[in-house]
C-alpha positions in Angstrom: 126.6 205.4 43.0 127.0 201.4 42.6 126.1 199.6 46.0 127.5 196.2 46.3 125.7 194.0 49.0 127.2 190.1 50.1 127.5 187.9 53.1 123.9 186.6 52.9 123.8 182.9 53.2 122.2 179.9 54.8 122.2 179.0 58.5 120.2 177.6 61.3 118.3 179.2 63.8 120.7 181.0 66.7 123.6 181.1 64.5 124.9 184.6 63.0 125.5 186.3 59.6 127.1 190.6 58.6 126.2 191.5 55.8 128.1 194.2 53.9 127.2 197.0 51.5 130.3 198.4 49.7 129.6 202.0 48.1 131.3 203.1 44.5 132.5 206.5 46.0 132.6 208.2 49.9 129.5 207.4 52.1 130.0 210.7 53.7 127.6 211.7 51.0 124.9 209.7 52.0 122.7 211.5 54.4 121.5 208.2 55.2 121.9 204.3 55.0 120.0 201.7 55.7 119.2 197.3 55.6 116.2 197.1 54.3 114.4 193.5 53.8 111.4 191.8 51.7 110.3 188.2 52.7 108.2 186.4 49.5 104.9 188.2 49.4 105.6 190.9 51.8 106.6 194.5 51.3 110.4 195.5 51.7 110.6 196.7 55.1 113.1 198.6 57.0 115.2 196.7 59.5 118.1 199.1 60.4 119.7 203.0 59.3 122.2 205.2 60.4 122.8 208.3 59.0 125.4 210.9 58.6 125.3 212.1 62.3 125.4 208.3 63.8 121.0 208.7 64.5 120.6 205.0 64.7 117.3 203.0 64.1 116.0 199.3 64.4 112.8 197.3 63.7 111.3 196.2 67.2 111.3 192.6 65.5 115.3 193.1 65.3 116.3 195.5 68.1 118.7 193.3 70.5 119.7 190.8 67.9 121.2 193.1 65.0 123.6 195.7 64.6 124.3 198.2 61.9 127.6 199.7 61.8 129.6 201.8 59.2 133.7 201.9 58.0 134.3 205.5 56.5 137.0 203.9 55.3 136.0 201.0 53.4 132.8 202.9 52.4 130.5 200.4 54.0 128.0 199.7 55.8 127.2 196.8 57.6 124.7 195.0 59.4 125.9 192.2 62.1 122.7 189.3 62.4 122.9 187.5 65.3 120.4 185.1 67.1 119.0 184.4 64.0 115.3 183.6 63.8 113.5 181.4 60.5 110.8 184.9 60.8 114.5 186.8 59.4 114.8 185.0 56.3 114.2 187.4 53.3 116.0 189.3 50.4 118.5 192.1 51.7 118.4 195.5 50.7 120.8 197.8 51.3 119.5 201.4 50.8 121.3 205.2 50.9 119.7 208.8 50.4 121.2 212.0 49.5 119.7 215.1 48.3 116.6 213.3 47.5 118.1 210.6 46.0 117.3 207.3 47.2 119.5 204.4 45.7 119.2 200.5 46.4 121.8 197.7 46.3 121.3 194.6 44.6 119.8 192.1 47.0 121.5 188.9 49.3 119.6 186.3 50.5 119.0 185.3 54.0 117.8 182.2 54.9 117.5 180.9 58.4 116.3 177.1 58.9 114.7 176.2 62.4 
C-alpha cells in the first residue's frame, strides 16, 4: 500500500493547517492509522490514531488543538492543526497497521514561526 501525505506548509503561531494522507487501496484494511511526527534530533513521536473501530488517541501536547478524522471514501485520513504552536513544527508521518504490518507515508513539513 502507497501512502501519500500533503498540506504541510508554513505559518505563524495560532494559525491552522490538515494534513492529508491518501491510501493506494481501502483503509478499511488498516486496523489502524495514525500522524506521527519527528522534530530535528528528536525521535518520531505519535501525535494522533484512529483505528478501525473509531478508538481515538492524542498526544497531551496536542489534545484540544488537533483533530484526526478519516473519509472511507476518499481513503484518507486526516489530521486538522489548529492553534498552532512553533513546539509543532516537525516532519509528518503518516502511519497504518494491518496484520502486523506497519507502513509509513513519505513525510510533509510543518513549520510554525512565533
Amino acid at each position: 500500500v502507497q501512502l501519500q501525505a500533503s498540506g504541510g506548509g508554513s505559518v505563524q503561531a495560532g494559525e491552522s493547517l490538515r494534513l492529508s494522507c491518501v491510501a493506494s487501496r481501502s483503509i478499511s484494511i488498516f486496523t489502524y492509522m495514525g500522524w506521527y511526527r519527528q522534530a530535528p534530533g528528536n525521535q518520531r513521536d505519535l501525535v494522533a490514531s484512529i483505528s478501525r473501530d473509531g478508538n481515538i488517541y492524542y498526544a497531551d501536547s496536542v489534545k484540544g488543538r488537533f483533530t484526526i478524522s478519516r473519509d472511507s471514501a476518499k481513503r484518507t485520513v486526516y489530521l486538522q492543526m489548529d492553534s498552532l504552536r512553533p513546539a509543532d513544527t516537525a516532519v509528518y508521518y503518516c502511519n497504518t497497521r494491518r496484520a502486523g504490518l506497519t507502513e509509513w507515508g513519505q513525510g510533509t513539513q510543518v513549520t510554525v514561526s512565533s
